[in-house]
Every structure is written in C-alpha cells, then in structure tokens.
PLY file of the C-alpha trace (Angstrom):
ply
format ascii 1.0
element vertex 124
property float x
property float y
property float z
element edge 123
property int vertex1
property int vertex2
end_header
0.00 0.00 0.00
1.22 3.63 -0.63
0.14 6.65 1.13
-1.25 9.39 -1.33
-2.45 12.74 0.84
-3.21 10.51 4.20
-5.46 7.78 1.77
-3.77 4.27 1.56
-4.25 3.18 -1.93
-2.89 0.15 -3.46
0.61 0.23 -5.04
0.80 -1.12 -8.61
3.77 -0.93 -9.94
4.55 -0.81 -13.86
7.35 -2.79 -14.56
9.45 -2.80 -18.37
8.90 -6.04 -20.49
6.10 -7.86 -21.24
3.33 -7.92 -18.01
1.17 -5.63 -19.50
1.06 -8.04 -23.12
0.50 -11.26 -21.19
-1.89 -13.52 -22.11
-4.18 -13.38 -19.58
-4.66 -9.53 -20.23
-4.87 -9.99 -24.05
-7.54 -12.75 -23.53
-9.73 -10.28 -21.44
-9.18 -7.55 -24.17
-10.66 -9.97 -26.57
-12.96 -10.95 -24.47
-14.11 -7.20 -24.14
-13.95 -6.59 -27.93
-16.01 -9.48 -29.02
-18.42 -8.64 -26.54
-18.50 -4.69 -27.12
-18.82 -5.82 -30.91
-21.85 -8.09 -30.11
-23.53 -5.23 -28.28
-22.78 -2.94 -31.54
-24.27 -5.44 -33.99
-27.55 -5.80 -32.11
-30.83 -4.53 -33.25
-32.82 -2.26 -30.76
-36.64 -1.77 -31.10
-37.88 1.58 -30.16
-40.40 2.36 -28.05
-43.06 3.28 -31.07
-41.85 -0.35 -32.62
-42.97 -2.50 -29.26
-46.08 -0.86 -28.88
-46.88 -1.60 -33.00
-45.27 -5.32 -32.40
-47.99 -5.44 -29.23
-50.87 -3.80 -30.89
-50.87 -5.41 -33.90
-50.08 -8.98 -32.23
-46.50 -9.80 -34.40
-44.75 -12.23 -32.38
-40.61 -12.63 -33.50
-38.58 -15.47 -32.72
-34.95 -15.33 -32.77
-34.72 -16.58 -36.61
-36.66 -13.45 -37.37
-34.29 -11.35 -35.13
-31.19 -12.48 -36.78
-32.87 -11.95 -40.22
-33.94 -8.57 -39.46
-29.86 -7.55 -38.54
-28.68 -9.68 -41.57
-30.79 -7.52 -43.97
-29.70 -4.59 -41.45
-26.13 -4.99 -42.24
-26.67 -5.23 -45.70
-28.09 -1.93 -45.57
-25.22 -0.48 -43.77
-22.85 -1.71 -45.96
-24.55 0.20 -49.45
-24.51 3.28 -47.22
-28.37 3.21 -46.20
-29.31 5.22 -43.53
-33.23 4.49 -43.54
-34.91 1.46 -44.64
-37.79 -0.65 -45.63
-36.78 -4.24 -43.81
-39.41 -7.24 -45.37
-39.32 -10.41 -43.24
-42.01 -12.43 -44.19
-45.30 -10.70 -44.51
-44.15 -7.73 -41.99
-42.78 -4.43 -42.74
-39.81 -3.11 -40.41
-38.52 0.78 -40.80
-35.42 0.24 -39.61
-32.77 3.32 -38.71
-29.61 1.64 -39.91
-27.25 3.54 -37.78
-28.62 3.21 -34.75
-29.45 -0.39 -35.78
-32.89 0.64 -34.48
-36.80 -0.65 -35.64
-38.64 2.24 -35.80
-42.04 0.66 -36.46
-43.30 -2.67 -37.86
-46.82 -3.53 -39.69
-48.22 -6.77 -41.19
-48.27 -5.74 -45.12
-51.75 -7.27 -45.60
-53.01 -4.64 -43.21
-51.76 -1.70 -44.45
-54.46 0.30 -45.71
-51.97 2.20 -48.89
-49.18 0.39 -48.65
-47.02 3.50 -48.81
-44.14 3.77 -47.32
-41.96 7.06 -46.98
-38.75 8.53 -46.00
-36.90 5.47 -46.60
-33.86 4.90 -48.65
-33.33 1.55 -49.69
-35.40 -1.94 -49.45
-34.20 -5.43 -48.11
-36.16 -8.30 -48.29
-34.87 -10.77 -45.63
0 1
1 2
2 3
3 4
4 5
5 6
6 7
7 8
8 9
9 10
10 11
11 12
12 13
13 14
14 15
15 16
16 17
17 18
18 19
19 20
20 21
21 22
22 23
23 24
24 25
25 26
26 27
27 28
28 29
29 30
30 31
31 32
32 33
33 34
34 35
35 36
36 37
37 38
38 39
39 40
40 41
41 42
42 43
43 44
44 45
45 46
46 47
47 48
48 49
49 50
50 51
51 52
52 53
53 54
54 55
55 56
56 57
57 58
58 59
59 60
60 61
61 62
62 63
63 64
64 65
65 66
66 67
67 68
68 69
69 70
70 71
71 72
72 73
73 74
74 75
75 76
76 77
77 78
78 79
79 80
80 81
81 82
82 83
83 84
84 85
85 86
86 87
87 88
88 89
89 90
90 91
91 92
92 93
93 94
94 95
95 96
96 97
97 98
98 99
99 100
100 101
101 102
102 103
103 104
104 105
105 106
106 107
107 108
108 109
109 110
110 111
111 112
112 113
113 114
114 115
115 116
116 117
117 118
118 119
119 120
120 121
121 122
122 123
C-alpha cells in the first residue's frame, strides 16, 4: 500500500517487459472486444416499434431477429441510412445507424401500402 495525501491506496507498480502483453490480459481484451462488438451489432426496437409489435399482435422469434440484422447490415454496408426491412409478410422501418426498428406492420393490413422517408429496401 502507498500513502497518497493521508489515503492508503494500493501500489501497482509498472514494470518494463512484457506484463502488461501477457496472455491473460490480451484474452480479457478480446474478451471485451467481441463482446463490445456483439452489443454494436444488435438490433434495438424503439419504443413506437414494441407498442406496434404489441398492438398489432406480431410475435418474432430469434430466426426473425437475426434476419432482421442480416438484412440490417446489408443496408449499412450500401450506405443506407433508412430502410424498408421485409421479413415475411411484416414491414420493419429500420434506422440503420442506430441499428434501431422504428415501427413494424403486417403488409396485408396496411391500408396504402405506402411507405416514406426510406432509402433503400431489403427483403430478408
């Protein structure tokens, strides 16, 4: 322990050569990354999308999740920034930079079948 302004704190020291590179430190660095990465590549529902999943009864199931950020990165990789996400017979609007559903709607309920402010299209 070392003494900083009358506080005991714990006393690491830094040492020269390879501690800070070891294994177990790398592993937990990786660790962090894939996980931080997983986190990143997640789609998020907003709160507009789970009341339109609840009112109009659309039930997902985690083939329909990973479909939805398949078609999502898709999107992000021709540059879209809003789009039009088909899975099955349900409409997503999807913000593809915040990886975020916006709303959802089963097509054969849609009274015009319009759909606006959207940049691009992915059926999934």
């Amino acid at each position: 322990m070392a003494e900083i302004n009358g506080i005991s704190v714990p006393f690491i020291p830094i040492t020269q050569g390879g501690d800070l590179n070891s294994s177990k430190v790398q592993s937990g660095d990786d660790s962090f990354s894939s996980i931080f990465q997983q986190e990143l590549e997640k789609i998020k529902f907003s709160s507009h999308a789970l009341k339109r999943l609840e009112n109009r009864n659309i039930q997902l199931n985690d083939t329909d999740i990973s479909k939805i950020s398949d078609a999502v990165s898709k999107a992000e990789q021709k540059g879209s920034k809003d789009s039009l996400v088909m899975v099955n017979d349900t409409a997503f609007i999807v913000n593809i930079p915040n990886r975020t559903v916006v709303t959802a709607m089963p097509v054969n309920e849609s009274s015009e079948n319009v759909f606006t402010n959207i940049d691009s299209v992915v059926f999934a």
